[in-house]
N, C-alpha and C positions, 0 to 999 in steps of 0.2 A: 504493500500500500504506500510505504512513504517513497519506492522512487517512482511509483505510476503519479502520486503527486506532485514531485519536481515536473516534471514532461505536464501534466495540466497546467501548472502554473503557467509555461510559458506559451499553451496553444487556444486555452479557453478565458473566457471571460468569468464563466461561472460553470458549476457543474449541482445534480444531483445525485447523493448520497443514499443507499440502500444496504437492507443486510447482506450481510454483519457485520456492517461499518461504521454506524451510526453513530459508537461510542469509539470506536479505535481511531477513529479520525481526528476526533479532537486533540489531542499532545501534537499532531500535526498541524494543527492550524495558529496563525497567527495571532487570532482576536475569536474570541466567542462571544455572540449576545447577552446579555444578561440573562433574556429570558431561555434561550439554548443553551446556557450554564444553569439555568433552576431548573430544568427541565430532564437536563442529562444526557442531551441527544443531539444530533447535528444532520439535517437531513438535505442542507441545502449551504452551496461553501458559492462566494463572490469571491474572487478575485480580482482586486482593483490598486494600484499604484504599488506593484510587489509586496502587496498582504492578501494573504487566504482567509478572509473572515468566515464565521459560520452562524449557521442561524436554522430555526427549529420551524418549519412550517406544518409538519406533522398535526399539532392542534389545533392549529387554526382549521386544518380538513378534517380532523377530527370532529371537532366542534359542530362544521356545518354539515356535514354528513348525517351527523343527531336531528337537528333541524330541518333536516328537508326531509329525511325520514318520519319526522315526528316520535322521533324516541328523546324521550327527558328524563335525565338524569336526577332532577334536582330532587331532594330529597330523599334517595334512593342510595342503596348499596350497588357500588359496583365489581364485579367480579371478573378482573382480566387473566386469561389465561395464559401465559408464557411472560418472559422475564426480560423478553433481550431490548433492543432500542425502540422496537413500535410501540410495547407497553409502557415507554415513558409519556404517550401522548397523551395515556390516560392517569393521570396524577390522581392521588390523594383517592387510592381504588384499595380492595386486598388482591393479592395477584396468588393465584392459582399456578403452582409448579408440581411435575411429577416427581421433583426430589425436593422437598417444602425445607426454609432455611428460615431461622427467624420469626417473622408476624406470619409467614406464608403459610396458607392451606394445599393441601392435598386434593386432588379432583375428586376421589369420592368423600369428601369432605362438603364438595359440591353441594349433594342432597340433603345437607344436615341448617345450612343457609338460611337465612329469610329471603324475602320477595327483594327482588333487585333486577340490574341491567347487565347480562354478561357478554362479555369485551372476547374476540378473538384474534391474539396476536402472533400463534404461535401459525406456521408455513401448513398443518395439515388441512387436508382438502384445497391445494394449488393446485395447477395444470403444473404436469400430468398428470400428478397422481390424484384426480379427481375425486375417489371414491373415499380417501381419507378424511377424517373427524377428529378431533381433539378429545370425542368422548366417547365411551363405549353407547351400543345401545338400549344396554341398562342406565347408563349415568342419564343420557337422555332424558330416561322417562321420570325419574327421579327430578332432575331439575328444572327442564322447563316447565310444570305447574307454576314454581315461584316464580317465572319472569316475566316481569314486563317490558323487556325488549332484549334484541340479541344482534350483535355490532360484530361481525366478522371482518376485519382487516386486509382479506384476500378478495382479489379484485379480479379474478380471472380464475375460476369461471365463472359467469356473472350470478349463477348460485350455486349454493356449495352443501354438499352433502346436513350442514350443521344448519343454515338456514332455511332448507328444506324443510326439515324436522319442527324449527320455531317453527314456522307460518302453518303446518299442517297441524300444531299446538294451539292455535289463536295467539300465536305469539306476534309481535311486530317486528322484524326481523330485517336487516340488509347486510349486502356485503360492500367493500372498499372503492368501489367502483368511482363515489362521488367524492370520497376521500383523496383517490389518488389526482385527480384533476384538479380538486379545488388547493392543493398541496402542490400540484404545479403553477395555477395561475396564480397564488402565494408567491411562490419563488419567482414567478416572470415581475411581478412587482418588484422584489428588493433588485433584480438585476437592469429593470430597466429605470427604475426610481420612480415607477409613477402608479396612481390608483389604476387597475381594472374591475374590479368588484365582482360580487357573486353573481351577478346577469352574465358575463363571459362562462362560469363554468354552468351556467344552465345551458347556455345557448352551447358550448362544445357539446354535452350530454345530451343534448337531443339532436346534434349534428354527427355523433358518432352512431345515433339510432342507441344510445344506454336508457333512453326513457320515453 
């Protein structure tokens, strides 16, 4: 990673950051945001006057991903599943690991929960391996009763074995799809310095046929 970073320095203006880089980047960068230093994550690097600054756009698509969904968090428990840099976009959550460290729960620990919104950050059910889940099909039935919404992170396929299951729950359910975009037109802001706003990623998302 850090000499693929020399050679960007000198050919890009800016780049974007994906796993599992998200945190190892950072000691390479010049300057971290404030809020990409509270946050713990760095999904998005400018480079501008021989500095690689970095910055977290991840919540920001987080955030509205919720809201165009109509899944609200607020007053609710949230339950993310995996540990690595996507699950920093969701802050001040309990995070759900197969090997629990700390505050962390266990997956079947899952069913023992109250009502909440559970977060998927960890890679299962991607392309190709489509038919993968984060949970068994006992933990399933065990915990979607509690949920009042379910936030899968994978954007490709545009449903995933995990949101399948919420929505056939009466669950309210999406996957990353509007996250990843609105996570890019984030980042085409700080690089080109100027507002686009959330009509750009409606209008891309019904221009790629996502809605």
């Amino acid at each position: 990673l850090s000499t693929r970073m020399a050679v960007l320095r000198q050919e890009l203006d800016g780049c974007n950051v994906t796993i599992p880089y998200k945190q190892e980047i950072m000691p390479l960068l010049d300057e971290i945001s404030p809020f990409a230093q509270q946050v713990g994550a760095v999904n998005t690097v400018q480079f501008a006057a021989g500095r690689a600054c970095g910055y977290n756009t991840d919540v920001e698509g987080f955030r509205a991903m919720l809201e165009q969904q109509g899944i609200d968090p607020a007053g609710k428990s949230a339950y993310v599943m995996g540990t690595g840099g996507a699950s920093r976009a969701a802050a001040q959550v309990v995070l759900v690991s197969r090997h629990p460290a700390g505050e962390e729960i266990s997956y079947d620990r899952l069913a023992e929960v109250g009502t909440g919104v559970l977060v998927n950050c960890t890679p299962a059910g991607m392309y190709p391996h489509e038919e993968g889940c984060p949970l068994t099909a006992a933990q399933l039935a065990a915990v979607l009763p509690r949920l009042t919404g379910v936030a899968d992170m994978i954007y490709h396929p545009a449903e995933t074995v995990l949101t399948r299951a919420a929505k056939a729950s009466g669950v309210n359910a999406c996957t990353g799809l509007y996250m990843l975009i609105h996570q890019a037109v984030a980042a085409e802001e700080i690089w080109q310095g100027r507002t686009l706003g959330r009509e750009l990623t409606d209008e891309l998302m019904k221009e790629l046929q996502l809605v």
